[in-house]
N, C-alpha and C positions, 0 to 999 in steps of 0.2 A: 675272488678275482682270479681271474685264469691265467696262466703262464703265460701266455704271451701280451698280455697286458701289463704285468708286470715287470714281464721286458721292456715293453716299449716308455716306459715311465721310468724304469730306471735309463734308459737310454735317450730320454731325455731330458734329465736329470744331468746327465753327463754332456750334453749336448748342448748345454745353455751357456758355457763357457768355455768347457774342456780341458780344464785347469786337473781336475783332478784325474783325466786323464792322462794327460800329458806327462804329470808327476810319476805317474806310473809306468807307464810305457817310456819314457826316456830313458826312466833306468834303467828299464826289465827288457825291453826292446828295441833297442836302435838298431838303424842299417849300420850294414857295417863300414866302416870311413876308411880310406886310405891314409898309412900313413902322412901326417901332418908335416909341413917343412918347418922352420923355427918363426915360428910369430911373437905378436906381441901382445904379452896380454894386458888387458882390459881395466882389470879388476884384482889385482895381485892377492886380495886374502880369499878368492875363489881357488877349490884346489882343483877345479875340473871346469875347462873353459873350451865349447864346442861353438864352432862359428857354421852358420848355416844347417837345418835339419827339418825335419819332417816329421808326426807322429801320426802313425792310422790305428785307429781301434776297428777290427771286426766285429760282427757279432750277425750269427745268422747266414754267413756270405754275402751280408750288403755293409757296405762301407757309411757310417753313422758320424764320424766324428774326424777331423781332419788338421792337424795343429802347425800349424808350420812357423819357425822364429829364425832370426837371422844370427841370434849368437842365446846360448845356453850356458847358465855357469851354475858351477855347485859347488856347496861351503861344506866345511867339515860337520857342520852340525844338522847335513840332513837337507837343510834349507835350499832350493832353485829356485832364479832364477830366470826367467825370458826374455831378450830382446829384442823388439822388432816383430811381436807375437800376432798371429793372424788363425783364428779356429773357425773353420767351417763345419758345422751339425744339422743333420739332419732332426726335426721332430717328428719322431714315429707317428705319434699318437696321432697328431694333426694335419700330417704331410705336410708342415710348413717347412722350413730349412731357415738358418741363420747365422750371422757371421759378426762375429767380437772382431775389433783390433783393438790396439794400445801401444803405445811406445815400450812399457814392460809388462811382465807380470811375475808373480812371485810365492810359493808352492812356501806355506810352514811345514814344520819337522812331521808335526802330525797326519802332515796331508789333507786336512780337513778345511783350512779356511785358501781362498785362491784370490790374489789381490792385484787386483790393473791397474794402472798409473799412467797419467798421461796420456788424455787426446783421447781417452776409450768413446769407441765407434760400437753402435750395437744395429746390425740393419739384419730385417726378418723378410722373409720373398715377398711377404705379402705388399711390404711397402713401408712398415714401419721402423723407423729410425731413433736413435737414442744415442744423445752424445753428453758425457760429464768428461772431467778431468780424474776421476777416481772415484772405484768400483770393488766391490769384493764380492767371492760367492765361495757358499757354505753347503758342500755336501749332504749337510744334515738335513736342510729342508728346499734343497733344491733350488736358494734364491740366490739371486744378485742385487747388490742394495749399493747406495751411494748415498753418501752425506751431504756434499757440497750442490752448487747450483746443477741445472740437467737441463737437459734440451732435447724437445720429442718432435717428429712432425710423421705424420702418412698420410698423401695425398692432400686433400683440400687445407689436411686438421694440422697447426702448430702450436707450440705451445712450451711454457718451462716452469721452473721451480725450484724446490732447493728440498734433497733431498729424495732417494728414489730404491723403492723395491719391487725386483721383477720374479713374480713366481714362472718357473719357463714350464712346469708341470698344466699348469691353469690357463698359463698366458692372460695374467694378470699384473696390469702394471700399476704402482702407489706411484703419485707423488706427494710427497709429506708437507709438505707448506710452503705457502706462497706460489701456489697454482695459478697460472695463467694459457687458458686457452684460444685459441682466435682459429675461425674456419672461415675460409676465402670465399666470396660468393661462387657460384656456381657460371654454366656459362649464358644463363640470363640476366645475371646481377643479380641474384636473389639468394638467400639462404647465411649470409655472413652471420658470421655470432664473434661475439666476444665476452669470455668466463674469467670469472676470477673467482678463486677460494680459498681454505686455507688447507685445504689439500684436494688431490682427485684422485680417484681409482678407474683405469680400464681393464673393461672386464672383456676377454674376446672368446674365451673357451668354451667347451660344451655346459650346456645345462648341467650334465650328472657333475662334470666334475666342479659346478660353483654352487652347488648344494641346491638347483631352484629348478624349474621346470619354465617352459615358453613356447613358446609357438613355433619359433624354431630350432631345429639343432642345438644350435650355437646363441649364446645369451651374447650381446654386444652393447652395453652398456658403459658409461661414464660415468660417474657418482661424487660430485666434489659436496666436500664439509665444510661448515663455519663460514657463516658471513657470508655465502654467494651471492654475486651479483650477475647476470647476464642480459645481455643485449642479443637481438637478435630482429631482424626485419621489423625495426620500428617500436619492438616488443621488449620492456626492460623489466626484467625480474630479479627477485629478492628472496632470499630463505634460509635457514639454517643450514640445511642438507637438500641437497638437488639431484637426481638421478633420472640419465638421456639414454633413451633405449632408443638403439640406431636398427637402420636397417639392415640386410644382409649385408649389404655393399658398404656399408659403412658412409654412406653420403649424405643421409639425412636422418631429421630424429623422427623419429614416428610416435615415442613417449615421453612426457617429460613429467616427471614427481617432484611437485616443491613438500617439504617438510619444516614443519617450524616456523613463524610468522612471516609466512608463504605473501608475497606480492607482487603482483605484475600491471605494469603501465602499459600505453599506448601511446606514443608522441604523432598527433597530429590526429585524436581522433572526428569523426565528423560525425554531424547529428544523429542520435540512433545507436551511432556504434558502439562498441567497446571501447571504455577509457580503463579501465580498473576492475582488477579482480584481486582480494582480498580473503584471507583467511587462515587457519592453520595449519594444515593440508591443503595442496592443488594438483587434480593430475589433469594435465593435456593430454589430448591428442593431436595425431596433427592431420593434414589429408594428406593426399597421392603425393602432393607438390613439394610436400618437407616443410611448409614455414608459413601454411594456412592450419587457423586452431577448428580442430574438427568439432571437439567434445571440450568442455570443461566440468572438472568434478572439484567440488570446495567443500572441504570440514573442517567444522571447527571455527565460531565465531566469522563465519564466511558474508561477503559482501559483495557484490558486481555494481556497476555504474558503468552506467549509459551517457554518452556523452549530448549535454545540451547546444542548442543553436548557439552560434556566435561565442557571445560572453557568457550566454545564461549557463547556472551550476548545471551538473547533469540527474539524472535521474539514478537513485541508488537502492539497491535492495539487498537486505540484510536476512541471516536465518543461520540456525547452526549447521547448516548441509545446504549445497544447493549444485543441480546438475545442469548445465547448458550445452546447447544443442547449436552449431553455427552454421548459416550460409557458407557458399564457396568462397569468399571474400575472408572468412575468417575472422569479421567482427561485427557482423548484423548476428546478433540472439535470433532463432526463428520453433525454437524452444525452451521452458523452462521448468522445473519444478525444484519449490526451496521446502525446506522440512523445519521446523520449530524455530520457535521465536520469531516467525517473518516477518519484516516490516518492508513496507514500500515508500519509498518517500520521491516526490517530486515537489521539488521547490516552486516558491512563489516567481514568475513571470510578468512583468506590466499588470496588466489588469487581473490576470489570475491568481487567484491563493495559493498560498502552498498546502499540499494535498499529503496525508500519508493513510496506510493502511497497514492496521497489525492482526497477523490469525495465526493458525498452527501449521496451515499448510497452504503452497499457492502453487499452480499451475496454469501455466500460460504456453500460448502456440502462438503462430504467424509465419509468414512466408516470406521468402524475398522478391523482394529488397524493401519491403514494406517493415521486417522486421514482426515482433510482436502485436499481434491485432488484437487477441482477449485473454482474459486472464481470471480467476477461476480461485477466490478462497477461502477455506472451510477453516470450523472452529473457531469461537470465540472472536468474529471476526469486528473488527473495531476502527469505521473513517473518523478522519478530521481533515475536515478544513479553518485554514486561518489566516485573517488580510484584516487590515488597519478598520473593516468594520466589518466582517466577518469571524464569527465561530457558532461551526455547526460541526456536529458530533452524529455519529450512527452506530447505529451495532448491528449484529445478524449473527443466525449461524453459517450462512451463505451469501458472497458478495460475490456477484459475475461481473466483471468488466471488459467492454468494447474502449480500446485504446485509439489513439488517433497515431499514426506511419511516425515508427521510431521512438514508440512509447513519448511521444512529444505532450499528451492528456488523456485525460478518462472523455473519452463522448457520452457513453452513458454507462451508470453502475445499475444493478437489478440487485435487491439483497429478498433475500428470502428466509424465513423463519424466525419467529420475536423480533423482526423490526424494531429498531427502538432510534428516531431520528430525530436530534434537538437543533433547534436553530435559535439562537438567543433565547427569548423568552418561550418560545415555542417549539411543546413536543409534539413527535406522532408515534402513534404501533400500531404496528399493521400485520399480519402473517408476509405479507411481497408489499416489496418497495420497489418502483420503477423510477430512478433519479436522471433524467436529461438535464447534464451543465453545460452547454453550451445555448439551453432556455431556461435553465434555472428552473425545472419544473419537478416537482416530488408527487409522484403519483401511488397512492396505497390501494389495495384492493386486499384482498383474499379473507379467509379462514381461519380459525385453526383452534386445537383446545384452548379454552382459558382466556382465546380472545375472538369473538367470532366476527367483529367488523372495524375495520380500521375505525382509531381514534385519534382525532387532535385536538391539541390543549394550548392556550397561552393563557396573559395574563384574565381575559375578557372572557374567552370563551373556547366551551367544550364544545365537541361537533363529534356522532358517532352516525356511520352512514354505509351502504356499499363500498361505496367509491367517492375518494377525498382527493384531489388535484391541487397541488400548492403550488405557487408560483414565489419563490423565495424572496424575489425581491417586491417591498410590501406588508406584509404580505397578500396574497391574492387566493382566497380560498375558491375550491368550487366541489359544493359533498354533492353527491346523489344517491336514490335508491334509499326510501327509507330515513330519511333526515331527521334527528335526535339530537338538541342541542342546549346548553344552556347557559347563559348570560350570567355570569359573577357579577357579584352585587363591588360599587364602589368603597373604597374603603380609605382611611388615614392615605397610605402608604401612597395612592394613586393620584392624590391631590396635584401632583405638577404634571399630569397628565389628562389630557384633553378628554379622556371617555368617561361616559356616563349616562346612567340608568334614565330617563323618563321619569319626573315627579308626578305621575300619575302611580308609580309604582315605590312598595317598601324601600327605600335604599340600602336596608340589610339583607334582603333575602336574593335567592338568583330567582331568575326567569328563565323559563322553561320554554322551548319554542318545538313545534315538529312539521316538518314539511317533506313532499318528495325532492325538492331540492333546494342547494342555498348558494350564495356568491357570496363571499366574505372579500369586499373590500378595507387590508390592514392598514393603506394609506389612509384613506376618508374614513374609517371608521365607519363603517358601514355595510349592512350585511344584509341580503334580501334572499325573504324564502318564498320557493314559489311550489303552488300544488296543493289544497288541503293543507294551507298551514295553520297552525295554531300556536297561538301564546298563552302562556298562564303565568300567576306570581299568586300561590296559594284560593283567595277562592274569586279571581279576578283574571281575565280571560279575554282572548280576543283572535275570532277566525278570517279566512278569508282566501280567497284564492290565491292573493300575495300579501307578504306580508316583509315592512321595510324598515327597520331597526338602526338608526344615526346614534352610534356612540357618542361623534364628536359634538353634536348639537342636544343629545339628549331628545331626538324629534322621532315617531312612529307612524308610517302609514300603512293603509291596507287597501285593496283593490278587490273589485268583485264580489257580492254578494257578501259584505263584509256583515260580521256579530259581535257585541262585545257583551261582555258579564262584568259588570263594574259593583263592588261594594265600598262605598265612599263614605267618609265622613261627613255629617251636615249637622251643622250649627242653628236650631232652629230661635226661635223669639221666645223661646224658653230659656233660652242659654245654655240647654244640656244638651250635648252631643252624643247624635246617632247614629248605625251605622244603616243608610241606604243602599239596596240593592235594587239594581237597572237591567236590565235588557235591551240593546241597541243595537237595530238594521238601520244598512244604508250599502247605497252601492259603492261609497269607497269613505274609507277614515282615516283623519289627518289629526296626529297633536303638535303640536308646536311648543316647545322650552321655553323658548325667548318671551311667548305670549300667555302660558300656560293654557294652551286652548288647544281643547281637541274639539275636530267639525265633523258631523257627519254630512255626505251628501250623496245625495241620490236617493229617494223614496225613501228619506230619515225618518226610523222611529224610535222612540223611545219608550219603554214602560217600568215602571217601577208603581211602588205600592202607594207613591203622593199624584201618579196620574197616571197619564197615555200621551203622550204627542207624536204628532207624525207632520213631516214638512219637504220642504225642498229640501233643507240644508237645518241641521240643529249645531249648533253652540253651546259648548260647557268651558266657563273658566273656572279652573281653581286657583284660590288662595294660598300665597307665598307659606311657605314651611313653616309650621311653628318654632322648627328648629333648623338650624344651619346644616344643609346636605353634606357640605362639605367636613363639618364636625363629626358628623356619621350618627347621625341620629338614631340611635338601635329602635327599630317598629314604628320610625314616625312615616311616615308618604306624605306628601305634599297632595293629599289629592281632596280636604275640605273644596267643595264647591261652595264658590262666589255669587254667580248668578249661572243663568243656561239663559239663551237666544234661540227662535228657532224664528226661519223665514221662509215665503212663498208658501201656499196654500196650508195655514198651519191648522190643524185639529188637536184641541185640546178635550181628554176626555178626564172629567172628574168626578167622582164619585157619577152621582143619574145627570148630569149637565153634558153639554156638546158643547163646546165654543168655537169656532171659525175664525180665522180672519187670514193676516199677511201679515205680520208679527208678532212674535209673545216671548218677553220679557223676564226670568223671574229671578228674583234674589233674594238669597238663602236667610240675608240677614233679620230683616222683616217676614218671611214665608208671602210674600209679594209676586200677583201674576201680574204683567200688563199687559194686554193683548190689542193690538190699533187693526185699522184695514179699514176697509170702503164697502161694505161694511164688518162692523165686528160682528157674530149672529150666536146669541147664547140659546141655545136649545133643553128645555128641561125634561123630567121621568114624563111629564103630561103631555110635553110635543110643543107643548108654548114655545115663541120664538121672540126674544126680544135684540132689538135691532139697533147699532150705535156705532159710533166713532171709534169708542175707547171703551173698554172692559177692563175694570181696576180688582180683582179677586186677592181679600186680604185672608189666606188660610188663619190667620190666628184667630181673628176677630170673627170667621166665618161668614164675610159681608162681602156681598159684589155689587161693583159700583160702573154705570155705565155713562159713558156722557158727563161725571163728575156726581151724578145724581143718584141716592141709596135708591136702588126696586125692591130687593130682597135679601131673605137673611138664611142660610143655606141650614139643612136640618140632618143631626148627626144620628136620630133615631130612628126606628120602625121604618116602616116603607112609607111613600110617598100614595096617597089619596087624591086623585085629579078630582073638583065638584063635578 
């Protein structure tokens, strides 16, 4: 420290009271007084009693320190003295200047401690003021301190307390407890604050000398402890410790530091805006204006909330850090980024769920006055929604959201990476999820290792495809691109539920379907594949250009150029059960539950190894289940045939026979054909034609019967010999 700095600190050191100057130069320096005429004195155990004086300290050839009292006394023990005391000091260091009064004050023996009494007035050029009724100040470290109640104001700022230490080296003033500050609005009406703590510190000196550095010269700050409360434009805040970095001018804050379960409200916020800000740490900023929040920075179990319409809660978001960015208005968000643990939650509204979202990190933008428009979050990222019949759940490594003005909803979320989205009983994954809630539509597409085409799953059924479009309410499936899907077989648990398999098929096994596209409707239960589809259930099968699958009736059609591969049970007049395998075209096939009938029609045929028929339209009914579906019959199908019908131009080809007619008849339980028409026309290996009403073909007996009357007995050996 250089000499002349250490001048100036001790000179102002001496300047902050002039107490121990005055001790000094009273004794060692007074003007000289004309003799005195007989007065009266004051204070009889004073042995030296001067009425009216002056003390000037030099230093330098500039005049530093100025004391002037209206009566001086001195006791035998050392002790002065002052009444009526008035010190004017200049501070070097700072070029401030400042002026003590008091009714007295009073110098100990040592000269070291300086004590005012009564009515002490402390006023600094700059404008600051400071009135206690008793004050004392200690050479040692350059302060002035006070016990009892205080009272400060400069310019806009007032304020008091109990209890007061002023360092004059720092120009730093304590009040010790029971702080209260109030600054008057400005002259817009705006900027009022009101403080309370349980103490405050202003700081107005240079950076070097309060140990910190800043942007400017001079650090001017406030710092109240314990239990703060403050109000200020609307804005009521809470914290342990609070610290208001002022501007040059001292008129407005530019920073404010909460510490310690850091709170700040908003009284009257409107939808969108700022209601709350929450955390362990908060620092503001402010703008140009003194009392718009520029920035906000939150640590520490940190939370914001947005204020909802009307009555509705508002919208709130939690994270251990989070930094906000504001409109000019000072409570529209139009940036955000929160760091761990972050959750978003907006509450349920009328008809909408309530909504949250938890990741490691979230990042959202928007503009004003629109506020936050999307938002942006990574890690581990996990929705839910939940309403009196909603719960749907999602995951991702990435969730993008487009919000609706004032973060009021999500319009649409997009997750990307292991998709994983459950809706009741129904899941999906997908590599990208495309979710539009305000259509309630989940659209999956993409890629990726491990899983390379979106999948969805409910109770009923699997579906893997390019492209799967759900419509949640429903549900309402729509896959394309490649269509892979398969029908879960009925079981116990499904019994109070309306879907179910086709007893033409196992009712323990699934069903296999493939097509380039499919429509799952989840109300009707009912799902339609269209394009090269096909069905199988082990070695039973059915194609077709569409293909239409009723859960809730247990009913199956197919359109265009349809084929089926049936292996079925038949009971024949042996009473030992075999299994037949069929081949069946038609331009479209229809089974039916209700009636156990499936129909072929359109240039229906059929072949299997007991004939060939071909017709308008063929008929199969099977025979009610040997066992209860509903019991869950392990390996039974309901699919023994009853009889078969077939009509309109029927051909029957049986072993070397042709038969003809317009109906044929046959049932399984006898091996019985009936074939009728106008006529019926039996065609043999020789070309013979025999001609009738009615054609009765009894396979057991291997006897055909025409008109009622036996012609011939049909022959199971060697080839047939025409004469």
């Amino acid at each position: 420290m250089s000499r002349w700095q250490k001048r100036a600190r001790l000179a102002i050191a001496i300047s902050a009271l002039g107490f121990a100057v005055v001790v000094v130069f009273a004794l060692k320096k007074r003007d000289a007084q004309p003799s005195p005429g007989a007065a009266v004195r004051t204070d009889p155990s004073a042995i030296v009693e001067v009425t009216g004086g002056r003390v000037e300290r030099f230093r330098l050839s500039r005049e530093d320190v100025r004391v002037a009292y209206e009566r001086q006394l001195t006791y035998a023990d050392g002790a002065t003295k002052l009444i009526g005391v008035t010190i004017n000091a200049d501070e070097r260091a700072g070029g401030r200047t400042f002026t003590v009064t008091a009714r007295e004050g009073s110098v100990g023996q040592n000269e070291s401690l300086l004590q005012l009494n009564g009515d002490v007035r402390l006023t600094a050029s700059d404008g600051l003021t400071v009135r206690t009724d008793h004050a004392n100040y200690s050479d040692r470290d350059g302060a002035v301190r006070a016990t009892g109640p205080v009272e400060f104001s400069r310019g806009r700022l007032t304020g008091s307390g109990v209890g007061l230490s002023y360092n004059t080296v720092r120009d730093v003033l304590v009040i010790a407890n029971q702080a209260v500050v109030h600054v008057a609005p400005d002259e817009r009406g705006m900027g009022s604050v009101e403080i309370a703590s349980g103490s405050a510190t202003f700081s107005r000196g240079s950076a070097a000398e309060q140990g910190g550095q800043g942007p400017e010269g001079e650090q001017r700050t406030i710092r109240f402890d314990r239990d703060v409360t403050l109000q200020r434009d609307g804005q009521n805040m809470e914290a342990d410790l609070a610290v208001a970095h002022l501007t040059p001018d001292e008129t407005q804050i530019r920073l404010m530091e909460l510490r310690g379960r850091s709170r700040i409200a908003i009284d009257n916020a409107v939808s969108g805006g700022l209601k709350e800000l929450t955390g362990r740490d908060i620092d503001l900023t402010y703008g140009a204006d003194g009392h718009s929040i520029e920035r906000a920075v939150l640590n520490g179990e940190s939370a914001i909330v947005l204020a909802g319409a009307a009555e509705n809660a508002g919208r709130r978001i939690t994270a251990n850090s989070i930094h906000v960015t504001f409109a000019p208005d000072g409570l529209t968000p139009i940036e955000m980024s929160a760091r761990e643990s972050v959750v978003l939650t907006l509450p349920a509204e009328s008809a909408v769920p309530a909504r949250t979202i938890e990741a490691d990190v979230m990042d959202s933008t928007g503009e004003a006055p629109r506020g936050l428009t999307q938002a942006r979050f990574t890690g581990d990222v996990e929705y839910r929604e939940a309403g009196p019949s909603i719960n749907r759940e999602a995951s991702a490594a990435i969730l993008d959201v487009a919000l609706e003005p004032g973060m009021a909803g999500f319009r649409e979320a997009r997750f990307s990476r292991r998709v994983h989205f459950v809706d009741g009983e129904m899941t999906s994954d997908a590599a990208e999820g495309r979710y539009d809630l305000a259509k309630g539509i989940l659209e999956l597409t993409g890629s990726e290792p491990g899983l390379l085409r979106p999948r969805v799953v409910n109770a009923r059924l699997t579906i893997d495809a390019t492209r799967v479009d759900v419509t949640l309410a429903g549900p309402h499936l729509s896959a394309s691109g490649d269509v892979k899907s398969v029908v879960q077989p009925t079981t116990k648990a499904d019994a109070a539920q309306p879907a179910r398999l086709p007893s033409m098929f196992k009712p323990d096994r699934p069903i296999n379907v493939t097509a380039e596209a499919l429509d799952y409707d989840g109300a009707a239960h009912k799902a339609t594949y269209r394009g090269n589809a096909q069905l199988w259930q082990d070695d039973q099968s059915l194609k077709g250009g569409t293909i239409v699958l009723d859960d809730a009736k247990g009913d199956l059609t197919a359109e265009n150029e349809v084929t089926t591969v049936n292996v079925r049970n038949v009971t024949g007049a042996s009473k030992k059960p075999e299994r037949k395998r069929s081949i069946s075209t038609a331009s479209s096939f229809r089974y039916e539950e209700a009636d156990r009938r499936a129909t072929y029609t359109g240039n229906a045929h059929m072949n299997s190894t007991d004939g060939d028929i071909t017709a308008a339209r063929i008929e199969l009914y099977l025979k009610p289940s040997s066992s209860s579906r509903q019991e869950g019959a392990a390996g039974s199908a309901g699919d023994d045939l009853e009889r078969a019908e077939a009509f309109e131009g029927v051909t029957l080809r049986d072993r070397n026979r042709t038969t003809t007619g317009n109906h044929l008849v046959y049932t399984t339980a006898d091996e019985r054909y009936v074939v009728t028409g106008t006529p019926v026309k039996v065609v043999d290996e020789c070309r013979r034609e025999t001609i009738g009403r009615t054609l009765t073909y009894l396979k057991s007996a291997e006897t055909i019967t025409i008109d009622g009357n036996e012609q011939t007995r049909t022959q199971t050996k060697g080839s047939a010999q025409c004469p």
